[in-house]
C-alpha positions, -999 to +999 in steps of 0.1 A: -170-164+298-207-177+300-214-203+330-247-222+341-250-252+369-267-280+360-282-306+389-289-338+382-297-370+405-274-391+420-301-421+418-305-414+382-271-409+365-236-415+380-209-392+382-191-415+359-218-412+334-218-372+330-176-371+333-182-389+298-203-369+286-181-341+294-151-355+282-172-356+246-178-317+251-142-310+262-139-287+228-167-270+240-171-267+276-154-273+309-169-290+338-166-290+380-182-310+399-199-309+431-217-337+449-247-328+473-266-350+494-282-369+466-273-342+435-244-335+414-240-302+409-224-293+370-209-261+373-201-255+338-182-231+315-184-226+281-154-217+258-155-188+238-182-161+233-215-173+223-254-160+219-275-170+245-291-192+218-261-211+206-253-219+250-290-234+251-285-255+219-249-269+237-267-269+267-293-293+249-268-313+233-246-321+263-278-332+286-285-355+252-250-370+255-253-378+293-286-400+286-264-414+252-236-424+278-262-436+306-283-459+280-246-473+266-234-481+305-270-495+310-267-519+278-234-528+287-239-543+319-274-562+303-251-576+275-222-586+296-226-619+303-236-622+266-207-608+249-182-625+277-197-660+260-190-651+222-155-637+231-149-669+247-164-691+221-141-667+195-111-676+214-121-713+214-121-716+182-086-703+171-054-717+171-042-695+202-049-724+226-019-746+210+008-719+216+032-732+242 
């Protein structure tokens, strides 16, 4: 089995953030963690024999999927408050209120 560790920074992306992304790769590669002072160590291993080519291009892929999951956690908080008001404004306008 082929393993690499990837470090990234805790001030950058949460742990929560790159347990996503792993989750998404969980067909494809298995993940440990390991926080360090500021870092969190990826220690991860890749299913199944592979060429050193095709483990850089999952490699790529699954740092690609950490920024996806960071940008959506990042627009989710900015868009909270605004989605919270047209939920509310949905529920408003229905007939759920006049169920007793």
């Amino acid at each position: 089995m082929n393993t690499t560790t990837l470090t990234f920074d805790e001030r950058v992306y949460s742990v929560e953030t790159i347990q996503k992304a792993a989750y998404r790769f969980i067909n494809k590669l298995s993940v440990d963690f390991e926080l360090n002072d500021k870092s969190i160590l990826c220690r991860i291993t890749f299913d199944g024999d592979h060429s050193e080519l095709h483990l850089k291009k999952i490699e790529a892929d699954f740092k690609k999927e950490i920024l996806d999951q960071h940008l959506r956690q990042l627009i989710s908080k900015e868009t909270e408050t605004v989605r919270n008001l047209i939920l509310s404004a949905t529920f408003l306008n229905t007939d759920l209120q006049e169920i007793e």
